[in-house]
N, C-alpha and C positions, 0 to 999 in steps of 0.2 A: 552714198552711204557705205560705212566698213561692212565688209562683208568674210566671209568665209573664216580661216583661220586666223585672221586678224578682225575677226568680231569676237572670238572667243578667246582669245588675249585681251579685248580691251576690256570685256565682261569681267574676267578673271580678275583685272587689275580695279574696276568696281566692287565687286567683292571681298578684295583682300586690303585694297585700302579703306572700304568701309568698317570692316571687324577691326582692325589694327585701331581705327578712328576711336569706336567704341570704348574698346579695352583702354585706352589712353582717357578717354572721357572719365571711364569712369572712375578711374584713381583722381581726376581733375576734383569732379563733382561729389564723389562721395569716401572711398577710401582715405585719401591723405588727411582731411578731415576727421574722420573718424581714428586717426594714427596720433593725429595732432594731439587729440583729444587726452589722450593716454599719456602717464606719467613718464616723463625721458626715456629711463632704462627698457621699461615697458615698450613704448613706442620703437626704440631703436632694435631689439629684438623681435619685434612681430616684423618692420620694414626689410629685417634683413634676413629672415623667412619667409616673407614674401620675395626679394630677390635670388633667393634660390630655386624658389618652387618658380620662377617665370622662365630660368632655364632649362626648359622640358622640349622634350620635338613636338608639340602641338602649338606651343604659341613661337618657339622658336622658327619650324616651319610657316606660321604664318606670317611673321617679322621678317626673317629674313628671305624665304619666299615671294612674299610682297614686293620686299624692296628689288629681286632680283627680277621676278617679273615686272615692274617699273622701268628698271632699266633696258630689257630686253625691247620694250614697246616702244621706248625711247631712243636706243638704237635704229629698231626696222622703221621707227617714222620717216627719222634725220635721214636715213638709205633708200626708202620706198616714197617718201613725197606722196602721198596719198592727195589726192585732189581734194578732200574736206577733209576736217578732224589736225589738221597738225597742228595748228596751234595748241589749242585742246588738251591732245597727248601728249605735247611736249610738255606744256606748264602742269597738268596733269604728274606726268614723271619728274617733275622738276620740285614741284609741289612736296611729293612724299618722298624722293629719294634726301632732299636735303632738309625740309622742314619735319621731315617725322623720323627715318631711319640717319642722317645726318648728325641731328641734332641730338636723338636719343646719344649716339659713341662720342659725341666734343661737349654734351651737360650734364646727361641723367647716367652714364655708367663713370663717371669717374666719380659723382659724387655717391653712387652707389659701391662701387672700389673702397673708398675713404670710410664709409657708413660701414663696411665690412670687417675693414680692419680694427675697430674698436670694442672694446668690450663693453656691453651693454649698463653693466653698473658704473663704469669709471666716472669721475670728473669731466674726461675730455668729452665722455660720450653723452653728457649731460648738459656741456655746454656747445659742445656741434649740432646737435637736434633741433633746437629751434632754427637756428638758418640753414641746415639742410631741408626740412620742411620747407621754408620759407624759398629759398631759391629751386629747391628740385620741383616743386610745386606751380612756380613761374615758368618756368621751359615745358613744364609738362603741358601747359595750359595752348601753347604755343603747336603741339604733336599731334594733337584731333583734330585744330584746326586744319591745320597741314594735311594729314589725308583727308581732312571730309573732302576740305578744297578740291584733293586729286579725285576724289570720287566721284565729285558733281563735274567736274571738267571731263573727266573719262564718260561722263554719262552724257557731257553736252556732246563730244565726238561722239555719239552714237544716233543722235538724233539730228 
């Protein structure tokens, strides 16, 4: 069984992949839904208020936090060889560095980049709205997945 300081790293990384999981969820489940809902200009102005307000140190330290911790465990695994749990902790860190924190910087911030630069009443922003919903919405869906995965994996190296 892990133990000592590498039980509370792996705890850490159950926990911050689980909240990350969450927060991802629920734009999956219920927000972007409720975005969609909203008339173009409408919708492209709340989205890109909500992407500002996600750049804060509370979710920012738990995003990028997470994924750092992620990486850290995946490190001392690959170096420390623990006699249980590596499988676990690697696909674990492998899980959310690239299926959650990965995928958020090469899907969901360049199409939030794009969504930024346009003005909410225009034409353009009227006609990108529906397939930026549509696509930021399909990768999103892809991102809780990803860490729940790492979190149940991190919870099976514990047990």
């Amino acid at each position: 069984m892990i133990e000592g300081p590498y039980f509370v790293l792996t705890v850490l990384g159950v926990l911050g992949t689980g909240l990350v999981a969450g927060v991802f969820f629920g734009f999956s489940a219920f927000v972007m839904r409720g975005l969609a809902a909203l008339p173009p200009a409408r919708g492209v102005a709340a989205m890109q208020a909500v992407n500002v307000a996600a750049v804060t140190p509370p979710f920012m330290i738990l995003f990028v936090g997470s994924a750092l911790l992620c990486a850290v465990l995946a490190v001392v695994t690959f170096v420390l060889r623990p006699e249980e749990g590596t499988v676990e902790l690697l696909l674990g860190s492998g899980l959310h560095l690239i299926g959650s924190f990965g995928l958020t910087m090469v899907a969901n911030v360049p199409r939030n980049d794009a969504l930024a630069r346009l003005e909410p009443e225009s034409a353009e922003a009227t006609a990108y709205w529906p397939r930026y919903v549509r696509e930021w919405t399909a990768w999103n869906h892809v991102r809780p997945a990803a860490s729940a995965g790492a979190a149940v994996s991190y919870i099976s190296a514990l047990t």
